[in-house]
N, C-alpha and C positions, 0 to 999 in steps of 0.2 A: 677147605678140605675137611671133611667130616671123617671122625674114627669107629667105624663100630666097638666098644667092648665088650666083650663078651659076661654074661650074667650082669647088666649094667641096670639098674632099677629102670623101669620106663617112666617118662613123666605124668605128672598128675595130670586127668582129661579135665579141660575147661566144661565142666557139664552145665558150668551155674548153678550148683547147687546152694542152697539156703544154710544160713549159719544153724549148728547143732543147740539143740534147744535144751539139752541137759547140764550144761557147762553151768558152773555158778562162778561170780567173780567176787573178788571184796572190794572194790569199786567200779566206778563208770572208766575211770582211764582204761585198767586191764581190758575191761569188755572192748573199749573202744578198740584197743592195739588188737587186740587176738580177732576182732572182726575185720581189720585192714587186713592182716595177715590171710584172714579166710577168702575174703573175696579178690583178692590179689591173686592167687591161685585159680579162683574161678572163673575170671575173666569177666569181672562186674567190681561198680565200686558203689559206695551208701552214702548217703549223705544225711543228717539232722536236719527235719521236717520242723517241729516244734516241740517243747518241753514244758513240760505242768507240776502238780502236785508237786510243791512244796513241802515239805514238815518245816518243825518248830524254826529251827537253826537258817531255815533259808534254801538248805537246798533243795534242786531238785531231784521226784522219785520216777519219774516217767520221760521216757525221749522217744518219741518216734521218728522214725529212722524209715528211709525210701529209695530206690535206685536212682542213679542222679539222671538216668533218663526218663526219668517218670516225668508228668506234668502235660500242661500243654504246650502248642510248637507256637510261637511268636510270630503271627501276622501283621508285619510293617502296613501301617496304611498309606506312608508317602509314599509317591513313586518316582524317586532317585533313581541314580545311575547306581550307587555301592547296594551292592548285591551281600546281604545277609542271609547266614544261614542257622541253624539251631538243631542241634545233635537231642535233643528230645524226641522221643516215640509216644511217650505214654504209657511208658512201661506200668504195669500194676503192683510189683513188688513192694511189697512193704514187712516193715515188721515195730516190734514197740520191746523196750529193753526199760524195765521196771525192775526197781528195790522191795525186794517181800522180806518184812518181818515177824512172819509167824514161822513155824516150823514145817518142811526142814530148813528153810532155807536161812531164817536168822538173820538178817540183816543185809544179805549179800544179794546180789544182781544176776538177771536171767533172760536171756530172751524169747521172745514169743513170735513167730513166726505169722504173720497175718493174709500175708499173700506168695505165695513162692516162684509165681508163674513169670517169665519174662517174654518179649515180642521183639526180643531183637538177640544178634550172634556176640559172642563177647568179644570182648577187643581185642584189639593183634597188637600183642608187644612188640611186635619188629616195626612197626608205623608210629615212630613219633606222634605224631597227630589224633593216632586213635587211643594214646593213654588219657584214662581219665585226670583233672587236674588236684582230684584226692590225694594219687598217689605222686604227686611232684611240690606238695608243701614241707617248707624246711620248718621243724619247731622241736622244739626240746632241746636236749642235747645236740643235737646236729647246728642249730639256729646259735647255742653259742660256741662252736667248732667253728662256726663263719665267722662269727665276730671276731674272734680272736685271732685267727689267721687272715682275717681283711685289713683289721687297725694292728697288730702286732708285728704280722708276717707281712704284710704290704702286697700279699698275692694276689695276682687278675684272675678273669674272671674263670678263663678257662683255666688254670690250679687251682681251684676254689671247686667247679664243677667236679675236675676230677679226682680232686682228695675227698668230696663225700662223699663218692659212690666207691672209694677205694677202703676208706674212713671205717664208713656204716652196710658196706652193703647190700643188702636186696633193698634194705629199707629205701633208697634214694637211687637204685640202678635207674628210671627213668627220667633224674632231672635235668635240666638241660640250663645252658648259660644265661638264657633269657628267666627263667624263675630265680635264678641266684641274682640277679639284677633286681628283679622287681624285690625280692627279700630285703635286700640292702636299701632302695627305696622308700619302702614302707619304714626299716628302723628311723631314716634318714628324718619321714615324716615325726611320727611319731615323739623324737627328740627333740624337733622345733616347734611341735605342738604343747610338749610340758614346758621347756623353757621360754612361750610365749608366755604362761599362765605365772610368771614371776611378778609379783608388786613393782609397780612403776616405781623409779629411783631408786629400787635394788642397786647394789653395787656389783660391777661384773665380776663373772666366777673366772677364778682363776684357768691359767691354761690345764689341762691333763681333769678338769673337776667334769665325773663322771653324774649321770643324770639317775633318777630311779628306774628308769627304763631300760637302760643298761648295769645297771647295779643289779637290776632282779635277774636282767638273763646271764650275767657275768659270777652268780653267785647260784649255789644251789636250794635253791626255793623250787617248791609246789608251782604247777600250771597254775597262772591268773585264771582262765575261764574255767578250770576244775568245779564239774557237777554244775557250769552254767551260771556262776556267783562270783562275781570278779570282787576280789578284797584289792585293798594297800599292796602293791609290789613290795615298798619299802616300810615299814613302820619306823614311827619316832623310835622305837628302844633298840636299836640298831644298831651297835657299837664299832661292828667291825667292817663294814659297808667302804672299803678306803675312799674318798675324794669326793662322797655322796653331801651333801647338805639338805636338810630338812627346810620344810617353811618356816616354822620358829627359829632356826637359826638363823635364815636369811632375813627374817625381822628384826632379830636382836642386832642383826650386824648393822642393818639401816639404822638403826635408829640411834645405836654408837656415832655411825658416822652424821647421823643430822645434828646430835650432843656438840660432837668435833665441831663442827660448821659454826653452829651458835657460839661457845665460845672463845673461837676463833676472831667471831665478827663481834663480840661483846670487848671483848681485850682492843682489839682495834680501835673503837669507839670511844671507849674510857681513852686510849694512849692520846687520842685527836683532842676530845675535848680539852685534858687537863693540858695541854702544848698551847691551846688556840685560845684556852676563854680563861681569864682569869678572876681570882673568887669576889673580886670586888664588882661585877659584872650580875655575877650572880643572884637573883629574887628570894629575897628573905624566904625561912623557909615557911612563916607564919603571913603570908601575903596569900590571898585569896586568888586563884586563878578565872580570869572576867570570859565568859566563852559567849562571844558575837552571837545576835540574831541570824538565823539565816536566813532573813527577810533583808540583814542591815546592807544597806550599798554605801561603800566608803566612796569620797571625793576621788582619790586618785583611781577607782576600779573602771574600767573600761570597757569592760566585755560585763553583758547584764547578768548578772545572778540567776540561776534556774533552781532555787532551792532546794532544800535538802533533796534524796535519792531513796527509793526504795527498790528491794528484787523483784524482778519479775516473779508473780506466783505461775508462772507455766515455763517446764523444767526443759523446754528447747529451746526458747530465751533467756539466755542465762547473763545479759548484760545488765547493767542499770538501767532504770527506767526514771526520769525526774517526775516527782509527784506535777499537778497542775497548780499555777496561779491562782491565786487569792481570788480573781473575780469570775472566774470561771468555776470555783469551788462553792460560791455565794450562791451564781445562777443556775448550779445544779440543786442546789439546795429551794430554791424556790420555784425552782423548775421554769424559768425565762431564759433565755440563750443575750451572752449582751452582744450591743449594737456593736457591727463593724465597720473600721473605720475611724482611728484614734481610739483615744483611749478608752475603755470600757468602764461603765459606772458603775458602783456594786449596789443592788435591788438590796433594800431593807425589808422583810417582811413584817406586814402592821398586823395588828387584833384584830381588825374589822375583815379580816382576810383577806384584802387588796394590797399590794405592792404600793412603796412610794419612796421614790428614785431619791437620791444623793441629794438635790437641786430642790426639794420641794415639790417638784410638778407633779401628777398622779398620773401610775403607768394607765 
């Protein structure tokens, strides 16, 4: 049941019109929020096309910016039963939001309008389905509003939907349960992705240790993708980050604990020996140590010796390789192959340049 009031402002007409091109911003965030605000109103939403021009520092001075039904419409070439569709027209809308620093403008941000024209009606906020998915991303402040009431307050999924559109707003009036899923999701990803990236034999982080990933959203930091240039969430000089660990610390902690280990098994070894060997036992300390041919075969050895071992030189066989036997090292050398079938003779190579076998006979 609808009330008329009387003298009640009428609403804004979805005209689609084009963002105002005299506004100046002192960054790309403002620009960016005062344009969601604009075309939310207008019944159109924009999306980041590509970015360029860099200066010195890295960032960027140019975004061009498109209607997200712009492009072309995806033609499947299999011919399956699942019937796809694609919300692209081909709209022509475009525009380009560039940093001028001459005067007036000084450093601050502008937009330029390139094409204003569209080929389609704008969207009915009363259709779920026809909101763009622009205006259904959680980030900023709202993004840690969920964090904190997900893992803190343990609330599902629908008090989670309806505390950010009670929370924030017009900002997230269109989100719906299924983006607060997929949000949670991606953090879900994201945090098994850096804590894959830990040195193997790390020691495990304790329960409540919080990751950079949530230490940047859980703390007030700058947008990572701010002007296009993703830095450190977290830097080393980070004091107050509670239950965060850097990489250096989790090396210094390994490597405490590999210390631990070694002396551990070094104390063990001294307590065995001095129990088990007594000093009369012991090899003067002026006694030369004799180290075997690895050629030598003792009487009692049983199993044939295959000589020393060398690595593999190719880095996907990574096991030992046993160098070859003496006579097969001969006949590469002289380049004869020996006879098979007992035992092989080894080819002496003569002056005269001919071969002449072990036995006297000539090859």
């Amino acid at each position: 049941m609808s009330v008329n009031v009387p003298n009640a402002p009428a609403p804004a007409p979805r005209a689609m019109l084009p963002p105002p091109e005299e506004r100046l911003y002192a960054s790309f965030q403002d620009l960016h929020e005062d344009l969601k605000k604009w075309t939310l109103v207008q019944g159109y939403a924009l999306s980041i096309d590509a970015s360029s021009n860099r200066d010195a520092t890295g960032m960027y001075r140019r975004y061009n910016m498109s209607c997200v039904k712009g492009g072309k419409t995806y033609k499947p070439t299999a011919q399956g039963k699942r019937r796809s569709y694609s919300k692209k027209t081909g709209c022509p809308m475009k525009i380009k939001c560039t940093k001028q620093d001459g005067w007036p403008w000084n450093g601050r941000w502008r937009v330029t309008v390139m094409c204003a024209d569209h080929n389609h009606p704008p969207f009915d906020p009363d259709s779920p389905d026809d909101i763009p998915p622009a205006f259904r991303h959680v980030e900023g402040e709202g993004l840690r509003w969920l964090l904190i009431m997900h893992r803190e307050a343990q609330l599902n999924l629908r008090q989670l939907t309806i505390g950010l559109r009670v929370t924030f707003g017009d900002k997230y009036k269109f989100i719906k349960k299924a983006d607060v899923s997929n949000m949670l999701s991606k953090v879900k990803r994201e945090e098994e992705r850096e804590l894959a990236k830990r040195p193997p034999g790390a020691p495990p982080l304790p329960p409540g240790t919080m990751t950079a990933f949530m230490a940047a959203l859980l703390n007030p930091v700058p947008d990572p993708y701010a002007n296009g240039v993703r830095y450190d969430l977290v830097s080393e000089t980070w004091p107050n980050v509670p239950g965060y660990q850097s990489a250096a610390s989790i090396q210094q902690q390994q490597q405490q604990h590999n210390n631990n280990n070694n002396n551990n098994n070094n104390s063990t070894t001294t307590t065995t020996t001095t129990t088990t060997t007594s000093p009369a036992t012991l090899p003067p300390a002026s006694a030369t140590p004799t180290i075997p041919s690895p050629h030598h075969r003792s009487p009692t050895t049983t199993a044939p010796l295959r000589g020393p071992t060398r690595p593999a030189t190719t880095p996907r066989n990574r096991r030992q390789v046993p160098l070859p036997p003496l006579e097969h090292a001969a006949a590469r050398v002289s380049g004869r192959r020996p006879r098979r079938g007992g035992d092989a003779q080894v080819v002496q190579p003569c002056v005269g340049g001919r071969e002449r076998r072990a036995g006297g006979v000539r090859a």
